[in-house]
N, C-alpha and C positions, 0 to 999 in steps of 0.2 A: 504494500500500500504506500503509494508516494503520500511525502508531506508538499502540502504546500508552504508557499515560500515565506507565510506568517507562524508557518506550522515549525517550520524549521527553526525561526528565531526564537519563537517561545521559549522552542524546546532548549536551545544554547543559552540564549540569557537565563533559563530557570537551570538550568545548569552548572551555568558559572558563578550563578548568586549562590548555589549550594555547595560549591568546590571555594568559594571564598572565605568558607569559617574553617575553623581549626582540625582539619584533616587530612595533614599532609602523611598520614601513616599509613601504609597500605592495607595496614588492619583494620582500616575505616571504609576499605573497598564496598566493601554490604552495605554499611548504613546509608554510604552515600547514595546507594545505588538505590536500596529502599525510599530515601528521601523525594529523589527523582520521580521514582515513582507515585508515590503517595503525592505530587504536585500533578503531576503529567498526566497519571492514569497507566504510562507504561512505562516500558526504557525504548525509545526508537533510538537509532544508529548513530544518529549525531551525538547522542547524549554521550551513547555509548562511546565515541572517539573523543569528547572533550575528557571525558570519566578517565580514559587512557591516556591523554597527554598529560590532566594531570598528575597521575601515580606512577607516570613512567612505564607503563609496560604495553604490551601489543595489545590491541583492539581487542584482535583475538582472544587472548585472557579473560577479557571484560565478558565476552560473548561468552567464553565456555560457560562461567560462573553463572550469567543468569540462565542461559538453558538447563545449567546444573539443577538450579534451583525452582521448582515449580509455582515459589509465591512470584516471580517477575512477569511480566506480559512483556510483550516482543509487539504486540499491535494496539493500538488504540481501542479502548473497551467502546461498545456500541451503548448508544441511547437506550437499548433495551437492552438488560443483559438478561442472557437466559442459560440457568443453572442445571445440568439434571444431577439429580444426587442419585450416585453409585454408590449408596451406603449395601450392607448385606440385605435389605427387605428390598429394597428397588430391585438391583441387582439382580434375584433371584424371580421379580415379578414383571420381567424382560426390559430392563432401563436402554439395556444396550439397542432395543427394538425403536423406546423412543427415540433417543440417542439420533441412529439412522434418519428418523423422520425428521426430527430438527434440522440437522443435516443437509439431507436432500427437499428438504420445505427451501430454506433460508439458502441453499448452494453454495456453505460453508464447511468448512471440519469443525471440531472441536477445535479452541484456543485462536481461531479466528475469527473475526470481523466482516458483516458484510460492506460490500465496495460500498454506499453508501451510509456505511458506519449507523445505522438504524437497529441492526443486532449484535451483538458477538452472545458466543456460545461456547459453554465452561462445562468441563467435569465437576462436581464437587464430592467430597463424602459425606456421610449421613448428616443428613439436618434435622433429623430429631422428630421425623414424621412418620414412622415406619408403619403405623394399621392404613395410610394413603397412600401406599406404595403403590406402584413410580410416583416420584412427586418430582417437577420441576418448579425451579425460584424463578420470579420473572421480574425483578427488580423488587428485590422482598416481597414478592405475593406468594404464598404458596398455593400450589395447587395439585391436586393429589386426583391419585386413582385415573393418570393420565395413559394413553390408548393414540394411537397414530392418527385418529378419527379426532382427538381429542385437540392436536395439535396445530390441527387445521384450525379449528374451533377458535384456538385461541388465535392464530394467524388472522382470521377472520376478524373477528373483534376489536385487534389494534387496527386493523384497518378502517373498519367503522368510525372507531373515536378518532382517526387521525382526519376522515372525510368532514365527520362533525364541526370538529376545532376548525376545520380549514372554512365550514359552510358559517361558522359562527364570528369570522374573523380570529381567531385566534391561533391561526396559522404561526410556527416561527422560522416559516421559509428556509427550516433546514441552521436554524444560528441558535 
């Protein structure tokens, strides 16, 4: 997913304001890196290469560590995030079935973003909901006892409210 060219400054100036405090130790690599993120929403590549000039080490480095690590995002989370929990009750009451249908709904994988950044789509483990299994989080809604029928359903319904707001002026042209 390319940034755009205001996408790109943010991401370096909120970069370099967070490489500006007292972190010159490379055992500050994660925090900073979490910092970034907890501002951004992710680590995109630029961050990633100022994060590497300033610790001194290759890009590369910078990359293994957040691929290492499954809290980092690599893409811009969407307006709607949508969660399936693969906890043991999901899991066993075919998640990986919804899973597929998000997927191929949205024409994303998991851990990615659609091109107009309106979804992304996350593994999680148990959310604590296990008699509504499958249960998918859709920007903290839970919603249980979901079915590939189901999925649509709800596909459907963001669209509804998105025609509404648009029919009601309340449109935010995407900003």
């Amino acid at each position: 997913m390319k940034l755009t060219a205001e996408e790109t400054r943010v991401a370096v100036d909120t970069t370099r304001d967070i490489l500006s405090g007292p972190n010159d130790s490379r055992g500050n690599l994660i925090p900073v890196l979490q910092q970034v993120q907890k501002k951004l929403g992710y680590v995109p590549p630029v961050a990633m290469q100022e994060v590497a000039a300033h610790f001194n080490i290759p890009a590369v480095d910078v990359y293994g560590v957040i691929t290492f690590y499954n809290q980092f995002r690599l893409t811009p989370p969407g307006k709607n995030q949508i969660k399936i929990c693969m906890g043991t009750a999901c899991h066993m009451r075919g998640a990986n079935i919804i899973q597929e249908a998000w997927e191929r709904r949205l024409k994303i994988k998991v851990g990615e973003t659609t091109e107009d950044r309106e979804f992304s789509l996350e593994r999680v483990a148990c959310v604590g909901c296990c008699t509504m299994a499958p249960v998918v989080v859709n920007n903290e809604e839970v919603n249980g006892k979901i079915t590939p029928t189901r999925v649509d359903g709800l596909l459907f319904s963001y669209e509804l409210d998105k025609k509404n707001a648009a029919a009601e002026g309340g449109e935010d042209n995407g900003q």
